[in-house]
N, C-alpha and C positions, 0 to 999 in steps of 0.2 A: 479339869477333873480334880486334880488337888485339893485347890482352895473350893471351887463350889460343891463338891460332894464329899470328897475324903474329910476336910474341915468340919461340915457342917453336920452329916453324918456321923462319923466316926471318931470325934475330938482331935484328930491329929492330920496332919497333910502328909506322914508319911509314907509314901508308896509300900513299902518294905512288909512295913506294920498291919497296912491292909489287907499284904498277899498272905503273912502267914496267919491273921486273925480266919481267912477264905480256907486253909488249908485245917486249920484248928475246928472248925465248923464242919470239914469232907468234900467241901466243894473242888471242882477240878476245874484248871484254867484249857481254854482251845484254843488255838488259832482260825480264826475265819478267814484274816485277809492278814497283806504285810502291815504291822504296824494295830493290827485290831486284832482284841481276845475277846471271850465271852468266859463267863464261869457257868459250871453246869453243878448240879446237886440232883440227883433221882427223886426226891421231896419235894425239891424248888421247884413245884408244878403250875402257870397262870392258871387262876381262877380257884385253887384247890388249900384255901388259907388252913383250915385243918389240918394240915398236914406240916405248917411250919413248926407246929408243937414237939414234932418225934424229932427234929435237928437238934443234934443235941453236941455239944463243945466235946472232944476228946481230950483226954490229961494229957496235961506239957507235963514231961520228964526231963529233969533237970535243966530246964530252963530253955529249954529246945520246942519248937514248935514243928510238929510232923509237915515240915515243908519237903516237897519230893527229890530237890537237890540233897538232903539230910538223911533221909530215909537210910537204914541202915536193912540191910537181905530180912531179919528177920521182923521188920514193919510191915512188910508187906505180905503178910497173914495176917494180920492187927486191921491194914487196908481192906483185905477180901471180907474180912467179917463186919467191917462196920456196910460195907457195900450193901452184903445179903443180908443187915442187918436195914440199912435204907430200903433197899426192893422187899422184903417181909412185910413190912409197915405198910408199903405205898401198895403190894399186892391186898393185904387187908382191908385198907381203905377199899380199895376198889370192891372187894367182896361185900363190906359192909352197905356199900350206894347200891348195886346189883342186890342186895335182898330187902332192899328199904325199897327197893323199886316194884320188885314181884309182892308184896304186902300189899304196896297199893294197887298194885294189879287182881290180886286176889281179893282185896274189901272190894273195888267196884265188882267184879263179876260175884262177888256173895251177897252184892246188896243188890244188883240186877237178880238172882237168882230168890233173891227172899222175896222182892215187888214180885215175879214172874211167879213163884207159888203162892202169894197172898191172893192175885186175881186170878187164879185158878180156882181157890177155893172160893172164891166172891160169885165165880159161876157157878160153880159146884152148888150153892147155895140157892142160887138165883134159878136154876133146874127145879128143884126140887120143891 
């Protein structure tokens, strides 16, 4: 993992430098299994590239990187508003695809509804 990703990715093989670069970004580390983590970010969605835009770096303060062993009582108000600051975005996102959706839901039934009174009136014509 070092040399083929940390290296090659990230210029450096330090493990250290990666965790706090992950923490600097908002992302959270889990445990799955002994020995395996996963990082999670509420952004970091598969399929959802859009949205890597709104991740955005947090200010290092004096030299310190907001890693969770560091956190000091009053960071974590600083934590809860970048969180409801990530779920705001990704809640918008999702509003945005839901009305980009119903638009097109709504131009087909307007353009069914425009053919369905064009030949209405093509009979209306065709009567008389």
């Amino acid at each position: 993992f070092r040399v083929k990703v940390l290296k090659s990715h990230f210029g450096s093989s330090n493990y250290r430098s990666f965790v706090r670069q992950m923490h600097i970004y908002g992302f959270q580390k889990s445990k799955i299994s002994k020995g395996r983590n996963m990082w999670k970010h509420p952004l970091f969605v598969k399929g959802e590239k859009n949205l890597l835009w709104h991740i955005e770096r947090t200010p290092v303060k004096n030299g310190l990187a907001p890693v969770s062993g560091r956190r000091k009582k009053g960071k974590k108000e600083e934590k809860g508003k970048e969180q409801d600051h990530s779920e705001l975005v990704l809640q918008i996102y999702n509003l945005e695809k839901t009305q980009s959706r119903l638009c097109q839901q709504f131009c087909f039934f307007d353009k069914r509804l425009e053919s369905s009174d064009f030949l209405m009136q093509m009979e209306t014509n065709y009567i008389r």
